[in-house]
C-alpha positions as CSV (number, residue, x, y, z in Angstrom):
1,X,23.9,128.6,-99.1
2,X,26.8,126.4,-97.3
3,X,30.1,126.3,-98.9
4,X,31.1,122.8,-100.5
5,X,33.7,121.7,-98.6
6,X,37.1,121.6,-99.8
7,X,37.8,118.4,-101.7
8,X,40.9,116.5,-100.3
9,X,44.2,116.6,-101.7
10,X,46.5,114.0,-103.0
11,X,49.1,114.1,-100.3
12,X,45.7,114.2,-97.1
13,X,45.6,110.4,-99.1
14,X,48.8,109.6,-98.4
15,X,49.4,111.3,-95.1
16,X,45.8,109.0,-93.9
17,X,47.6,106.0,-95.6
18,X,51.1,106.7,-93.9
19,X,49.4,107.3,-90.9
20,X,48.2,103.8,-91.3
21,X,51.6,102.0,-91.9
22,X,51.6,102.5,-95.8
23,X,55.5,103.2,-96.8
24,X,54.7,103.8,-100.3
25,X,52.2,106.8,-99.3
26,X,55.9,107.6,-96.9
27,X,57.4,107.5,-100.0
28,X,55.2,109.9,-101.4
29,X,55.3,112.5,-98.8
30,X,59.1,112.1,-98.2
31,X,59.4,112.8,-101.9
32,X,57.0,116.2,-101.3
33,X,59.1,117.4,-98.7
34,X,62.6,116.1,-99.3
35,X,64.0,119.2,-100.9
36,X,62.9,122.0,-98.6
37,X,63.2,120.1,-95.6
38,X,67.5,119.3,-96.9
39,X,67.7,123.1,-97.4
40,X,66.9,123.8,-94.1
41,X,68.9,120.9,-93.1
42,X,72.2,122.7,-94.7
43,X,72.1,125.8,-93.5
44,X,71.6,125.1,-89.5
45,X,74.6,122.7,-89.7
46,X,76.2,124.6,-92.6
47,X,76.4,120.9,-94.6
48,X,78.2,119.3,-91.4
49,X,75.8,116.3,-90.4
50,X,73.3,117.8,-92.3
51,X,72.8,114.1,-94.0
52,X,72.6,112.8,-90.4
53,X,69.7,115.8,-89.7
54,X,67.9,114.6,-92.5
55,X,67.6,111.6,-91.8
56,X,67.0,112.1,-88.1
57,X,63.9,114.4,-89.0
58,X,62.6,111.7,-91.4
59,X,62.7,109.1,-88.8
60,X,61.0,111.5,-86.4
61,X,58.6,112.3,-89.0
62,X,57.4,108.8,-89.0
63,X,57.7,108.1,-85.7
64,X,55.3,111.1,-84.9
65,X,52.9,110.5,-88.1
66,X,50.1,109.2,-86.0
67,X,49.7,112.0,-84.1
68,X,49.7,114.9,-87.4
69,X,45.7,116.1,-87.3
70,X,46.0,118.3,-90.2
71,X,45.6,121.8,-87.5
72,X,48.7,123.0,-90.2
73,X,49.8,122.3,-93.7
74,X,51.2,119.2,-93.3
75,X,54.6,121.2,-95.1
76,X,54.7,123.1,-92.3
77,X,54.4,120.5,-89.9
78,X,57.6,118.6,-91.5
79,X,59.4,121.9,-91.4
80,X,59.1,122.8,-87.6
81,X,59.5,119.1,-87.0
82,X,62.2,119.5,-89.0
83,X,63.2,122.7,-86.5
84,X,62.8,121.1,-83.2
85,X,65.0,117.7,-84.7
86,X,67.8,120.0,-85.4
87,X,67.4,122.3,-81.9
88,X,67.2,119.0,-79.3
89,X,70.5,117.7,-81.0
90,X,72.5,121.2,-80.7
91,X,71.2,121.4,-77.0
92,X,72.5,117.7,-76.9
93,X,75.9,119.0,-78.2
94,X,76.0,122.4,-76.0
95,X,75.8,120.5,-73.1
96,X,78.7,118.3,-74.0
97,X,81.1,120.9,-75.2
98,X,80.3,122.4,-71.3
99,X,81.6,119.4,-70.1
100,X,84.6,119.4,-71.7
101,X,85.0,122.9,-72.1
102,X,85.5,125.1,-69.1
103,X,83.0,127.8,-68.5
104,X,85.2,131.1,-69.2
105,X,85.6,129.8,-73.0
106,X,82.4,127.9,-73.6
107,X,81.2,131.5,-75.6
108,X,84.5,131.6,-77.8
109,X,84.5,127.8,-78.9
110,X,87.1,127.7,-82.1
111,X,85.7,127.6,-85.3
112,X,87.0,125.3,-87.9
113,X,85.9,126.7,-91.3
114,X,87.8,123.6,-92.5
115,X,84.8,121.6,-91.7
116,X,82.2,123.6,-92.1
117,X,81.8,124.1,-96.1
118,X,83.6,122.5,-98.7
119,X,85.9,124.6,-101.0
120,X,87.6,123.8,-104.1
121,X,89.2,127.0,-104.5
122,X,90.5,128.6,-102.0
123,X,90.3,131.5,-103.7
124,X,86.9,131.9,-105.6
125,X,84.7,134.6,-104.5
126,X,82.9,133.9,-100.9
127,X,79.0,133.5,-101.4
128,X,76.2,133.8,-99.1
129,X,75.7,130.1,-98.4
130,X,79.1,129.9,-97.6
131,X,79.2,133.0,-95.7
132,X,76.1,131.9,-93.8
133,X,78.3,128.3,-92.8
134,X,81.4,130.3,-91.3
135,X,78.7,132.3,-88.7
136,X,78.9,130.6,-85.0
137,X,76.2,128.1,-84.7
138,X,73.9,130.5,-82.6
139,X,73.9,133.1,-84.8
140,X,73.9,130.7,-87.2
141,X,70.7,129.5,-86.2
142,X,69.0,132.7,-85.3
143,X,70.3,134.4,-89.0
144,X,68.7,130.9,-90.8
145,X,65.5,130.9,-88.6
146,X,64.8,134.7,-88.5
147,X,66.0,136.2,-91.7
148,X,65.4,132.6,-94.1
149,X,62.6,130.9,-92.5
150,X,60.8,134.2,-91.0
151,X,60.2,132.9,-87.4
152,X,59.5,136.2,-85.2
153,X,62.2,136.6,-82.3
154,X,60.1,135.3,-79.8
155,X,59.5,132.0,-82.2
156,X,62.7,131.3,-81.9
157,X,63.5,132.1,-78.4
158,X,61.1,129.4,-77.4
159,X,62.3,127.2,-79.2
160,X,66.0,127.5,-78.2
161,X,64.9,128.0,-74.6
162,X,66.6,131.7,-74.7
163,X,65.3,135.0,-74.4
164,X,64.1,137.0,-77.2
165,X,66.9,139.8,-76.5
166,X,69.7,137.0,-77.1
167,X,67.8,135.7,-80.3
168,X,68.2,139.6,-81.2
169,X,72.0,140.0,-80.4
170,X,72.6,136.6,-82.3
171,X,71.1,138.1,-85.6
172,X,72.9,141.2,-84.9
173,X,76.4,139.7,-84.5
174,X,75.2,137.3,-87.6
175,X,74.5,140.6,-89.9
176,X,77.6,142.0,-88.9
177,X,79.7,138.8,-89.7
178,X,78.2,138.1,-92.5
179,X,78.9,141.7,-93.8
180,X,82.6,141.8,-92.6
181,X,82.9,137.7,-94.5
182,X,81.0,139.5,-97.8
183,X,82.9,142.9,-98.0
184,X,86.2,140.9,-98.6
């Protein structure tokens, strides 16, 4: 005896009307996904530009809507969308700090923890989201991506067009921060 087939879901509606043009069904699946996908947007860029990720990945989202065949949740598909946004802009900005930048201190860029999260106290007690801000943006990315998100190693040395061994010493040197910035 066959199996019925699944029935659709609400959102499969809205993702065949967006597909067609239809910005309420947009509306709809921006609404789904608007939450999860600004969490992820906050901790790669530790809330600076994170706005400007979001709505970068929302924009790409519809842009690339046509070509979404349902292989994948489509919450999933949002998400690494969401991923690959975020990864093509850092390479964007990596290879303009090498520019200006000379090559013995492109690995030690200054960090501004000024920017990077805002405080109202100075002195209240450090939490993980802020701790997870002051890390260097690669290990940054690896701790968020690896440890957060749960992409394997070599996920996320193909995404970043690394090798797995540096994703590795990224999360290491982000455990280790983070540890050091949380023991205070």
């Amino acid at each position: 005896m066959p199996l019925p087939s699944p029935r659709p879901s609400p959102i499969d509606g809205d993702i065949a009307l967006a597909q067609r043009g239809d910005v309420d069904a947009f509306e709809r699946l921006y609404r789904a996904e608007i939450g999860r996908v600004n969490a992820l947007c906050l901790r790669l860029t530790a809330g600076q530009g994170a706005d400007e990720l979001l709505q970068d990945v929302f924009v790409r989202v519809w842009e690339k809507l046509p070509t979404f065949r349902g292989e994948s949740a489509f919450s999933t598909w949002v998400h690494r969308l969401a991923v690959n946004v975020f990864l093509i802009a850092r390479r964007g900005e990596l290879r303009r700090e090498q520019r200006v930048v000379s090559s013995d201190q492109s690995d030690e860029l200054p960090l501004d923890p000024a920017h990077g999260y805002a405080v109202d106290d100075p002195d209240a007690r450090l939490d993980l989201e802020r701790a997870i801000s002051l890390l260097p943006q690669g290990a940054r990315a690896a701790f968020v991506l690896h440890d957060i998100e749960g992409y394997s190693h070599e996920e996320i040395a193909g995404m970043q067009g690394i090798a797995a061994a540096t994703v590795r010493t990224q999360l290491h040197r982000a455990r280790k921060l983070l540890m050091e910035e949380l023991d205070r």
